[in-house]
C-alpha positions in Angstrom: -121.6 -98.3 -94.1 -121.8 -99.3 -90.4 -122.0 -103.5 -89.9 -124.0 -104.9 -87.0 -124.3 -108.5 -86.5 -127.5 -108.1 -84.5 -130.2 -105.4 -84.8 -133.6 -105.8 -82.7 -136.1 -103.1 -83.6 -138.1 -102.2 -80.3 -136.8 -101.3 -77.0 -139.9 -102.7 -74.7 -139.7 -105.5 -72.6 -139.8 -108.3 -75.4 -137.2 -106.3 -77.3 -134.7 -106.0 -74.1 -135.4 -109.7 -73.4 -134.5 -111.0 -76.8 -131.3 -108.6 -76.8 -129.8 -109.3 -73.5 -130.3 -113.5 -74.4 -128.9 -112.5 -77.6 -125.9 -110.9 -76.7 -124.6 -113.8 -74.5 -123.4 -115.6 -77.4 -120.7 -112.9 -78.0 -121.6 -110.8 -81.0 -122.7 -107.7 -81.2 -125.7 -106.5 -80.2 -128.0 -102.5 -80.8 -131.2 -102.4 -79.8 -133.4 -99.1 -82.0 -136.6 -97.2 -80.9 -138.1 -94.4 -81.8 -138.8 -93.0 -78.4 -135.3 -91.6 -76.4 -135.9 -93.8 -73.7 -136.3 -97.4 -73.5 -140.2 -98.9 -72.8 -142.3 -96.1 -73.6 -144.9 -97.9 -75.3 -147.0 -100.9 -74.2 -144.0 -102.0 -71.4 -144.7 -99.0 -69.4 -148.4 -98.8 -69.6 -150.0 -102.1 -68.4 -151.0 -104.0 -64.9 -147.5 -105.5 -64.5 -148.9 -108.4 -63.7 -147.0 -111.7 -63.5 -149.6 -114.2 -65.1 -149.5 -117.9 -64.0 -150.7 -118.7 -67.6 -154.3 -120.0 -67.0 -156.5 -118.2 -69.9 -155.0 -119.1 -73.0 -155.7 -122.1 -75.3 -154.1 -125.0 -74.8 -151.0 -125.4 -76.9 -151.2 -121.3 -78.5 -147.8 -119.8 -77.9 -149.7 -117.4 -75.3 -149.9 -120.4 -73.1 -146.8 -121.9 -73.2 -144.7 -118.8 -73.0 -146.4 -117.8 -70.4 -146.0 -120.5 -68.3 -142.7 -121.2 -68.8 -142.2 -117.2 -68.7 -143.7 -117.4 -65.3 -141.1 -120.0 -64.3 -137.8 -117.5 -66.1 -138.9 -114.2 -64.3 -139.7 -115.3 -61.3 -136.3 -116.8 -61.1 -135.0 -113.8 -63.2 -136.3 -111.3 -60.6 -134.9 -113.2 -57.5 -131.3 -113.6 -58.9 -131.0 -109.8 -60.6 -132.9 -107.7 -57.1 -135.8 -107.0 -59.1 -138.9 -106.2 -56.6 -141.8 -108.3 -57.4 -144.7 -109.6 -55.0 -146.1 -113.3 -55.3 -149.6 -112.0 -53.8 -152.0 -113.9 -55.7 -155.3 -113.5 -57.3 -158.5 -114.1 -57.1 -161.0 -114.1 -60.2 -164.3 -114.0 -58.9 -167.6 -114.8 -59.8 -170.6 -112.1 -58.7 -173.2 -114.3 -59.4 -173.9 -117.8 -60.1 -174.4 -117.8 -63.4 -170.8 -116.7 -63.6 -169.5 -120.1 -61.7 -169.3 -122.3 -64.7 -167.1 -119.8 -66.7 -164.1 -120.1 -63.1 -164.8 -123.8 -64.0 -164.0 -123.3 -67.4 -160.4 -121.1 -66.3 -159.5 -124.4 -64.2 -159.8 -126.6 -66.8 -157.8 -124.5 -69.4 -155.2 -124.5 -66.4 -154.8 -127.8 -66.3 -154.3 -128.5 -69.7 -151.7 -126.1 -69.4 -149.7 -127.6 -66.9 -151.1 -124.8 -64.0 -152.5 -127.3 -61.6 -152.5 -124.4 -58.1 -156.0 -123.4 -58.7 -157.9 -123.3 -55.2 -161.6 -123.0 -55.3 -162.5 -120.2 -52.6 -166.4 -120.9 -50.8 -168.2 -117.7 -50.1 -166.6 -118.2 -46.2 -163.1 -118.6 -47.1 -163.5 -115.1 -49.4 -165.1 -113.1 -46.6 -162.7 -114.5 -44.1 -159.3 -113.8 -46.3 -160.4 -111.1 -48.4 -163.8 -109.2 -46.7 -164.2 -106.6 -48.9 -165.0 -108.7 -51.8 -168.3 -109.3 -52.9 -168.2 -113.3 -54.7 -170.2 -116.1 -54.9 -167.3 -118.2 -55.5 -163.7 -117.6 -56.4 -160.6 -119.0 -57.6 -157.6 -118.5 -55.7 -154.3 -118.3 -58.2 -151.3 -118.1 -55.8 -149.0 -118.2 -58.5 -149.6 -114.6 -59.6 -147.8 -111.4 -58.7 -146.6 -108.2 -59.4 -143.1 -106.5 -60.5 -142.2 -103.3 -62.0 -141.7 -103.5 -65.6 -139.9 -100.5 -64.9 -137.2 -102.0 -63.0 -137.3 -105.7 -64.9 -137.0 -103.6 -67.9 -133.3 -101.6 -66.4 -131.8 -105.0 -65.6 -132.6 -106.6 -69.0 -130.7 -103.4 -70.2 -127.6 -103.6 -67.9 -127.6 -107.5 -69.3 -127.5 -106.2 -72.6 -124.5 -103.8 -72.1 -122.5 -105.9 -69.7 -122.5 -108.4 -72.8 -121.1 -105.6 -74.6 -124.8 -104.9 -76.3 -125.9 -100.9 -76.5 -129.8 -99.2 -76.7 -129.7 -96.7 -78.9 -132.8 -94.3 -78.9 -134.4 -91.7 -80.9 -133.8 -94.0 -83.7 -136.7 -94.5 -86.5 -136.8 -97.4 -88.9 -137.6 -96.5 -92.0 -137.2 -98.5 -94.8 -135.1 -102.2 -94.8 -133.6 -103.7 -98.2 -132.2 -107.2 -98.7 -128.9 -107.4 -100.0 -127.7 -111.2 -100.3 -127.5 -112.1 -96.5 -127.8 -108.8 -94.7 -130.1 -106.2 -94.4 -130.1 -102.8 -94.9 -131.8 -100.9 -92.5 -132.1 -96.9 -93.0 -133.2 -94.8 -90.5 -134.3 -91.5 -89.1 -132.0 -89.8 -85.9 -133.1 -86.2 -85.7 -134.0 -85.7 -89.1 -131.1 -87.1 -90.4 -130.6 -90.5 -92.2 -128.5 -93.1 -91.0 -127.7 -96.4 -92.8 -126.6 -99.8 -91.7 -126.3 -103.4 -92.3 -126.9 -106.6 -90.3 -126.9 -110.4 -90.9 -129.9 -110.9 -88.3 -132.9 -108.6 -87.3 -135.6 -109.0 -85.0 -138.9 -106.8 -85.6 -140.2 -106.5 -81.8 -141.5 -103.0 -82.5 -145.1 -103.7 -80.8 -148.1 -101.5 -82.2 -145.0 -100.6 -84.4 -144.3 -103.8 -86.0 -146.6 -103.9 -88.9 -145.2 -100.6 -89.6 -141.8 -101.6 -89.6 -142.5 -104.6 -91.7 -144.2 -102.9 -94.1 -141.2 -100.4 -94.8 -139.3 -103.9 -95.6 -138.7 -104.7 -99.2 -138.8 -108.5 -100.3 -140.9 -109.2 -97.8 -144.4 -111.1 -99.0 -147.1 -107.9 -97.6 -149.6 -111.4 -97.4 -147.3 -112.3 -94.1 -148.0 -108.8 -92.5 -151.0 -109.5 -90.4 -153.7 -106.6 -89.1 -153.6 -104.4 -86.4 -156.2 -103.0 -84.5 -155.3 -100.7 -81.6 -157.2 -101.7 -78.4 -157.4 -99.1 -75.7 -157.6 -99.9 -72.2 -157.9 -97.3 -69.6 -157.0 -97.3 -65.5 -158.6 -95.2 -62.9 -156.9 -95.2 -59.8 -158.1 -95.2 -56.4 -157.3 -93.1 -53.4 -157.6 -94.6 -49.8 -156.0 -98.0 -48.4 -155.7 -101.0 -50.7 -159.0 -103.2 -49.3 -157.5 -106.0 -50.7 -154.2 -108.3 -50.1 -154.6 -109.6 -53.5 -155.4 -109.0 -57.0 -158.9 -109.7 -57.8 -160.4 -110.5 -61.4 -164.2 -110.8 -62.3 -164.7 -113.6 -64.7 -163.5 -112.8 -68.3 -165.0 -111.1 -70.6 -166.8 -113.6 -72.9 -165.3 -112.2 -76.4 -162.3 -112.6 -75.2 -160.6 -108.9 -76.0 -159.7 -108.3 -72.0 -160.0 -110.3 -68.3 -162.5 -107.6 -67.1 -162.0 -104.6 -65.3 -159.6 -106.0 -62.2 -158.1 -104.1 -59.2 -154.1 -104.6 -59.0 -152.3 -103.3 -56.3 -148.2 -101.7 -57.6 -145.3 -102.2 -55.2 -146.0 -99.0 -54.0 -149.5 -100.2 -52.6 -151.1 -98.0 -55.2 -154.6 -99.7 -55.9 -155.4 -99.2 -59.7 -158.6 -100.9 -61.7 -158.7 -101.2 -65.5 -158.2 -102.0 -67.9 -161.8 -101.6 -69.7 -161.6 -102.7 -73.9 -162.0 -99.8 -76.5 -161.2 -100.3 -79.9 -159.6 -97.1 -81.5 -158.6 -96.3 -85.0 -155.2 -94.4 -84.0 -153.4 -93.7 -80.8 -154.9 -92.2 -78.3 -153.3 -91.8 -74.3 -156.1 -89.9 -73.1 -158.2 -91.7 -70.1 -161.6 -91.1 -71.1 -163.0 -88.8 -68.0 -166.8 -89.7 -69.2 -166.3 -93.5 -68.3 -165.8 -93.1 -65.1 -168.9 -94.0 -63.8 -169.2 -97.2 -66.2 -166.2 -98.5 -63.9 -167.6 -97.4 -60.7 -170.1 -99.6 -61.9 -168.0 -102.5 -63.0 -166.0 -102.1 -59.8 -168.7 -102.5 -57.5 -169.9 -105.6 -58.6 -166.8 -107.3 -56.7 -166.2 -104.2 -54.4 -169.8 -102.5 -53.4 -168.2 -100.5 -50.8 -166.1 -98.2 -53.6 -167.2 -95.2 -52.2 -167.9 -91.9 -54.7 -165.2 -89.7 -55.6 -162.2 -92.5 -54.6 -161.5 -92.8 -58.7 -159.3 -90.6 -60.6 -158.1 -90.9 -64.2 -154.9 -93.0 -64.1 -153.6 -93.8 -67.8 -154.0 -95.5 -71.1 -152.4 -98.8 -72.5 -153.0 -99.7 -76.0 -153.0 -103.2 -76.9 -151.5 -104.5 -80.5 -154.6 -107.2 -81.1 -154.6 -108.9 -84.3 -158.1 -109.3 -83.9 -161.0 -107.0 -84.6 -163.7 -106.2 -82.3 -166.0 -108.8 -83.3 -163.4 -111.4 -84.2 -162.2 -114.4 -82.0 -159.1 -113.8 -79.9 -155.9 -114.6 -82.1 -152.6 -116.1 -80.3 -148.8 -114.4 -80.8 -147.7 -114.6 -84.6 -143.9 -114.7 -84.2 -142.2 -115.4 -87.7 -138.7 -117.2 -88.6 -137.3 -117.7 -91.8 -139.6 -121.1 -92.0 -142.3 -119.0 -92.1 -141.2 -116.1 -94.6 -138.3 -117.4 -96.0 -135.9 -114.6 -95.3 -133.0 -116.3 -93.0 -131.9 -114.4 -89.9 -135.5 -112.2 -89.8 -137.5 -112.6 -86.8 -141.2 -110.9 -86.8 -143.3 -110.6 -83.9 -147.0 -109.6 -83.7 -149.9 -108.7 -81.3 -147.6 -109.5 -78.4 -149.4 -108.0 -75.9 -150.4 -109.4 -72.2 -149.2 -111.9 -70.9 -146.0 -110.3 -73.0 -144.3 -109.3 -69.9 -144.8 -112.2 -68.0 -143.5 -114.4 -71.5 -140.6 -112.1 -72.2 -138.1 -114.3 -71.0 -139.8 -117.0 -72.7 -140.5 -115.1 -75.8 -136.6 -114.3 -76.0 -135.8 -118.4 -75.8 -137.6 -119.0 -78.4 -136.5 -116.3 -80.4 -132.9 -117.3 -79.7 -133.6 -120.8 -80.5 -134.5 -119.9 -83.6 -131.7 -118.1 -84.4 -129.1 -120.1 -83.4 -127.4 -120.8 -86.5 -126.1 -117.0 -86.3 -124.5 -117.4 -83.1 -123.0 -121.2 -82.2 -122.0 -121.8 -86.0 -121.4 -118.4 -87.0 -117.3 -118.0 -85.9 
């Protein structure tokens, strides 16, 4: 039977980021997914948004790995060539009644450290940003864009210049304990294959509860829900009429930030995501909504003009909250949590998961580091 030292299960963003940090310390390193290519799942299907960390509560991981996230990928993306825009957003409210909840975003900002928050009078919108329709707005200069596609090849050429490898078309199926390593089988082309490892990191995304489950030892009471939450983006043809991103307020139960226009590197102006909870998964954008985010859109951006949508493409979000249920922050699990040294479990990471991977893989490596400065 095959050894590796390392094995992370997931070969997204978060799984990239926490294999590439990993495999600086010198020991062997595989990344597994099921999909032949790396970040087919949630990576490749979101806003790519760089979040400055202002919507989460103060002290949940979501905040402090975003904002310290922020801080790694920026720097990240500067040092590896990795195209990313600081344009800025603006979350806006349509009418007044909407005003207090902007005051509500600055003040869970600043107890989160984020203190760039500009308030934006109904002047200083039509003057920067004319096409938006606002009552008042928040300027958040501290947010951008970058390509997860791209962030996502460099964390991989990290991984194998430290000698790590991604190795797709790789199923997890089942995972026994055996004294201090695990024994992780799995499925290549309908054949099995069987190995062992002293650490393993579950960052398998809607594919983590899954993979924990197929894992024997391990208490099914630490396995939280999943709920699939489907967002879908319609894309616009036509000039980007903005500079920067613009938000409406947040929804108030918390499942999404509202349908907001991003703009890609490629100036491609796209609006979603919308919040639809599914039972399984399910990539089709649903054509019969379309006029539900003409309607949404509007609100901000009246001049939208009829027939400038098209159906873009689906993201599914790993929530670990149902629909009616308050928003729930990152579980990520360590052997002081389950009891099973060298396992790291990670749930519901989903936005700001891009922004945080950095972050995410830190703390993850901090956690870990036993394995790798002692383990010689």
């Amino acid at each position: 039977m095959d050894y590796l030292h390392t094995c992370v299960i997931g070969g997204g963003v978060v799984g990239l980021a926490i294999a590439r940090t990993l495999a600086q310390f010198g020991r062997d390193v595989v990344v597994l997914d099921q999909e032949q290519k790396y970040g087919q799942g949630v990576s490749s299907r979101n806003s790519e948004v760089i979040h400055a960390g202002i919507y989460y509560p103060k002290g949940s991981l979501k905040a402090s790995l975003c904002v310290r996230g922020k801080a790694l990928l920026y720097e990240y993306c500067a040092a590896h060539g990795v195209e990313f825009k600081r344009c800025g957003k603006l979350i806006v409210a349509t009418e007044s009644d909407e005003e207090a909840a902007l005051e509500g975003i600055v003040g869970k900002a600043t107890d989160n450290g984020v203190d760039d928050l500009e308030y934006w009078s109904p002047s200083k919108i039509m003057a920067e940003e004319p096409n938006v329709r606002a009552t008042l707005a928040l300027l958040s200069p501290s947010t951008g864009v970058v390509s997860s596609h791209d962030l996502m090849t460099a964390y991989l050429a990290d991984l194998e210049m430290a000698g790590g490898m991604f190795v797709g078309g790789t199923k997890v199926i089942a995972i026994d304990i055996e004294g201090d390593k695990y024994i992780v089988r799995c499925d290549v082309a309908g054949e099995t294959y069987t190995f062992s490892c002293s650490v393993l990191v579950n960052s398998a995304g809607l594919g983590a509860q899954r993979v924990a489950s197929a894992m024997s030892g391990l208490d099914p009471n630490s396995i939280p829900p999943l709920y699939y939450c489907k967002g879908s983006y319609f894309t616009m043809s036509g000039k980007p009429p903005f500079s920067r991103l613009i938000y409406p307020v947040p929804e108030k139960s918390g499942a999404g930030l509202g349908v907001h226009a991003t703009i890609d590197l490629a100036g491609q102006v796209k609006f979603g995501p919308d919040v639809e909870y599914i039972e399984e998964e399910d990539y089709v954008v649903p054509e019969d909504r379309i006029n539900d985010y003409y309607a949404a859109v509007r609100r901000y951006y009246p001049s939208l003009a009829a027939g400038q949508l098209t159906p873009g493409y689906v993201g599914i979000r790993p929530k670990l909250q149902g629909p009616s249920d308050r928003p729930k922050d990152y579980v990520i699990q360590t052997a002081s949590v389950h009891n099973l040294p060298g396992l790291v479990q990670l749930y519901g990471i989903e936005s700001p998961g891009l922004t945080s991977s950095l972050a995410i893989a830190e703390y993850v490596s901090d956690s870990l580091k036993d394995y790798y400065y002692y383990s010689y």
